[in-house]
C-alpha positions in Angstrom: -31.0 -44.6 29.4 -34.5 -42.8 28.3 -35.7 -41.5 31.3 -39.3 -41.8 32.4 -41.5 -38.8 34.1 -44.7 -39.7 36.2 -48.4 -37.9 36.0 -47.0 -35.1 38.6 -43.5 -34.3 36.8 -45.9 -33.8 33.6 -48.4 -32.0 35.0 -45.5 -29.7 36.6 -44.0 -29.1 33.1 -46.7 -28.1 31.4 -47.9 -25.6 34.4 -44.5 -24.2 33.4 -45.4 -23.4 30.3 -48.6 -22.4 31.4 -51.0 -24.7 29.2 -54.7 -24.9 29.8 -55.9 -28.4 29.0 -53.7 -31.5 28.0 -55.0 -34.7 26.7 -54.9 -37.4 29.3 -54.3 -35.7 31.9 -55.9 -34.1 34.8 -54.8 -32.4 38.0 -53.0 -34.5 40.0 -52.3 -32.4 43.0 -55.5 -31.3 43.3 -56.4 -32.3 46.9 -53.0 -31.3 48.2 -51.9 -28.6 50.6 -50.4 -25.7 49.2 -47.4 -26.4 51.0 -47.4 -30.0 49.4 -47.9 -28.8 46.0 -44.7 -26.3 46.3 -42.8 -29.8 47.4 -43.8 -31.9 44.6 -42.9 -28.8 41.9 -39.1 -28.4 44.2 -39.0 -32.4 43.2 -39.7 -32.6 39.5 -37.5 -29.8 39.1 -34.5 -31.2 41.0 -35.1 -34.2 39.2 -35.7 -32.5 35.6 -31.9 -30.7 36.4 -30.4 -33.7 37.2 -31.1 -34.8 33.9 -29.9 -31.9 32.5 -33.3 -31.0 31.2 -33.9 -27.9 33.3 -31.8 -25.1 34.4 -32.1 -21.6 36.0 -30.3 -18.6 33.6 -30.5 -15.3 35.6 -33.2 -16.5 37.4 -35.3 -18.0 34.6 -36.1 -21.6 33.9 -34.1 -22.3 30.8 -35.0 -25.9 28.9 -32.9 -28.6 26.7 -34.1 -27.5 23.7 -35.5 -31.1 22.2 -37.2 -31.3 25.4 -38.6 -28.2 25.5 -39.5 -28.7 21.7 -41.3 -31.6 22.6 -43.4 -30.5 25.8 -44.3 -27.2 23.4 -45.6 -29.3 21.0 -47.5 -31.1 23.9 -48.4 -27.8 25.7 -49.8 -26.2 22.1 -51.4 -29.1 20.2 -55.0 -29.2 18.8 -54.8 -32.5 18.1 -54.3 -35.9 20.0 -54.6 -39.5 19.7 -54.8 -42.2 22.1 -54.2 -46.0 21.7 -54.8 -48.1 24.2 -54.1 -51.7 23.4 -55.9 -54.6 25.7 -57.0 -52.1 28.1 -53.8 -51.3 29.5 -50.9 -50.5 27.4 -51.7 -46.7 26.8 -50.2 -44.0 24.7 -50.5 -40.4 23.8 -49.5 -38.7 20.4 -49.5 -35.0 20.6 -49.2 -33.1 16.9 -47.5 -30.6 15.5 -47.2 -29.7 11.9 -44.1 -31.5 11.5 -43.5 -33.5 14.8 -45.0 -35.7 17.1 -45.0 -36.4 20.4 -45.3 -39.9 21.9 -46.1 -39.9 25.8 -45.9 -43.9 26.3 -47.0 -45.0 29.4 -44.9 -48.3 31.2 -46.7 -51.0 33.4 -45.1 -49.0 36.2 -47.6 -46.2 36.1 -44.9 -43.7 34.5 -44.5 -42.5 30.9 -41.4 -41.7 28.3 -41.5 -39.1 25.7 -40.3 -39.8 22.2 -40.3 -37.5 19.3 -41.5 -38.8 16.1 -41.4 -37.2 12.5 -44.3 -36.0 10.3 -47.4 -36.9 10.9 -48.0 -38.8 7.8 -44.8 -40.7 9.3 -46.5 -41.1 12.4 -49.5 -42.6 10.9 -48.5 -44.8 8.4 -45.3 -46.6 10.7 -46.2 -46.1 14.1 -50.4 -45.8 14.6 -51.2 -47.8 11.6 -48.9 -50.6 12.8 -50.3 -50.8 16.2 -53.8 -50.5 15.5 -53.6 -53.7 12.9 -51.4 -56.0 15.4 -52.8 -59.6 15.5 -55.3 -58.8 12.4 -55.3 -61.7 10.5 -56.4 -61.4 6.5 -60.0 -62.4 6.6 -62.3 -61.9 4.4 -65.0 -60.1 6.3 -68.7 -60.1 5.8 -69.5 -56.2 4.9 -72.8 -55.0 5.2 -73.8 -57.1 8.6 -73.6 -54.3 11.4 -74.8 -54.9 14.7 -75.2 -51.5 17.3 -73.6 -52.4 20.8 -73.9 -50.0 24.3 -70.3 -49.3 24.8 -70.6 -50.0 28.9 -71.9 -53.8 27.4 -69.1 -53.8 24.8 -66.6 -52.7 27.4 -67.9 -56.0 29.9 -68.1 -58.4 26.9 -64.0 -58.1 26.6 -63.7 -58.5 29.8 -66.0 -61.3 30.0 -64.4 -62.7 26.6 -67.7 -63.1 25.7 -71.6 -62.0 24.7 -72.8 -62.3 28.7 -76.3 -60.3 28.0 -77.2 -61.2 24.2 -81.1 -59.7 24.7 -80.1 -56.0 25.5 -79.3 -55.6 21.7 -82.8 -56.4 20.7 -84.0 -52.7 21.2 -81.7 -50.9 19.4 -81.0 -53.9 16.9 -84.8 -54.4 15.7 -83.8 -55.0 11.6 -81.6 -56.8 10.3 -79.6 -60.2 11.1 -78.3 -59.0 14.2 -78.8 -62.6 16.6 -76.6 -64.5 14.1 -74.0 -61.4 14.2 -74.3 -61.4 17.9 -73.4 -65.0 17.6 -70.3 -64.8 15.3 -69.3 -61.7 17.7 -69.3 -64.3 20.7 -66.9 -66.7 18.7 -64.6 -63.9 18.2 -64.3 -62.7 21.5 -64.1 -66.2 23.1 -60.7 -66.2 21.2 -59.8 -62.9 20.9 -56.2 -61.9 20.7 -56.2 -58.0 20.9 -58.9 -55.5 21.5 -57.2 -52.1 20.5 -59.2 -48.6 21.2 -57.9 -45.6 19.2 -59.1 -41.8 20.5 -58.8 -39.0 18.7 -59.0 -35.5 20.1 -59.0 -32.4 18.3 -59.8 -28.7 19.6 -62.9 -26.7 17.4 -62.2 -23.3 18.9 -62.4 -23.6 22.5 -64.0 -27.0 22.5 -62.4 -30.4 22.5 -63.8 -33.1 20.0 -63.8 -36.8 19.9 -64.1 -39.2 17.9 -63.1 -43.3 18.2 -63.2 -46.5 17.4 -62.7 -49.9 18.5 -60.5 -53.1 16.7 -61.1 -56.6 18.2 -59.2 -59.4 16.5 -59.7 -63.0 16.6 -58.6 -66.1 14.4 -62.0 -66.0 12.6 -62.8 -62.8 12.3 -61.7 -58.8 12.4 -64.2 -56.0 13.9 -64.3 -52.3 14.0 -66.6 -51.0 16.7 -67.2 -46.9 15.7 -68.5 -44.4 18.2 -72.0 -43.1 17.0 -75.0 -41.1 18.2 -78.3 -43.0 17.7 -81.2 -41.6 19.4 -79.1 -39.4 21.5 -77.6 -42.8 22.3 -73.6 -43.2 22.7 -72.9 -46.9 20.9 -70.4 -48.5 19.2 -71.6 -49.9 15.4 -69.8 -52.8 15.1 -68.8 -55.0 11.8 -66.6 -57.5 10.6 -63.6 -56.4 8.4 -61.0 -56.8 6.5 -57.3 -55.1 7.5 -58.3 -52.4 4.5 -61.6 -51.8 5.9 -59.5 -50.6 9.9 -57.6 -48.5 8.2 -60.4 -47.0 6.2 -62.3 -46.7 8.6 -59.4 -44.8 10.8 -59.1 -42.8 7.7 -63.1 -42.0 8.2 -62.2 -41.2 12.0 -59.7 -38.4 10.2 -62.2 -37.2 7.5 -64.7 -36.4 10.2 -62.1 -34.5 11.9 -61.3 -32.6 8.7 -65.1 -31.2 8.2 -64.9 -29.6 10.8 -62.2 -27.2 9.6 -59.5 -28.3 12.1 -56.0 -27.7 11.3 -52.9 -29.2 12.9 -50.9 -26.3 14.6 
């Protein structure tokens, strides 16, 4: 049986291992007592030894070595992804140079950790994959963009549909954007996935993200980019093809490589 670890057994491991910032994850025992935090670590670590993940060698915390493997990799990474299919089905990658760690996240609020291989394995079986579910092979109709707020985009999938069509007429002022707008509606009243993929990777001391948006529908495939217009966060949105997602998560990876980042 895999087992599975919640927020505050995570957030106990890596304080073991004394790491400064993880991806998707913040402080869960942050309004505690001090005498409550001290029982939650005494809990994840009677749980983590009854796994036989954890043990204490002359009075140091000694770990399986996959699992320590993997939370180093997690404790030490520069570089993370997050997919997050139909707003609720959420996971984690964490690289390394030639592993990856997966912290998948269950319906029950709790997460497993599986170790993957390189990340060119990674990408092309596992992120690839996920990110193209439910694309069907349509043609696509490059060139028609149409620039979305992301809180409206957001609203719209939860709507399953275009509820406030006339607060894209500022920031769409050329182009054919009303019968785009339209074609966007028929997709999302049918929609069958809406799939966010996050990507986080550390410039020095700084984190940096870039991401992107896939909606599928039977008539027609979108990406949804993040951009800056006008010191504006939106979401430039297209029809495409499956070889247009994955060149455009390619494009997501390219932007990441300008800026000199390296996998550790």
């Amino acid at each position: 049986m895999i087992p599975t670890f919640t927020a505050k057994d995570i957030y106990v491991m890596m304080q073991t291992l004394n790491t400064k910032t993880l991806i998707g994850f913040s402080n869960p025992f942050e309004h505690l007592t001090k005498y409550e935090i001290e029982k939650e670590w005494e809990k994840t670590y009677k749980k983590l030894h009854k796994l036989n993940l954890i043990d204490l060698v002359e009075k140091e915390i000694k770990l399986e070595e996959n699992f320590g493997n993997a939370l180093w990799i997690m404790s030490r990474t520069n570089m993370v992804v997050e997919i997050l299919k139909d707003g609720h089905q959420k996971s984690y990658f964490y690289f390394s140079k030639d592993h990856v760690v997966e912290c998948k996240e269950t319906e029950e609020g709790e997460y497993t950790l599986y170790v993957h291989g390189t990340p060119d394995h990674v990408w092309n079986n596992v992120i690839y994959p996920r990110m193209l579910v439910g694309v069907k092979s349509h043609s696509g109709d490059a060139g028609e963009t149409i620039f979305v707020p992301t809180s409206a985009y957001n609203a719209w999938v939860k709507a399953r549909a275009v509820t406030d069509v006339h607060s894209l007429e500022d920031i769409n002022s050329e182009g054919n954007w009303k019968m785009v707008s339209s074609q966007l509606d028929a997709s999302l009243k049918s929609m069958i996935h809406n799939n966010r993929l996050m990507v986080f990777f550390k410039e020095d001391t700084q984190w940096v993200i870039e991401g992107m948006h896939v909606l599928t529908s039977p008539s027609n495939n979108w990406t949804f980019k993040m951009i800056q217009k006008d010191n504006e966060e939106l979401l430039e949105g297209k029809q495409s093809t499956n070889l247009d997602i994955v060149t455009e998560i390619l494009e997501v990876l390219v932007r990441m490589q300008k800026q000199k980042v390296t996998i550790k």
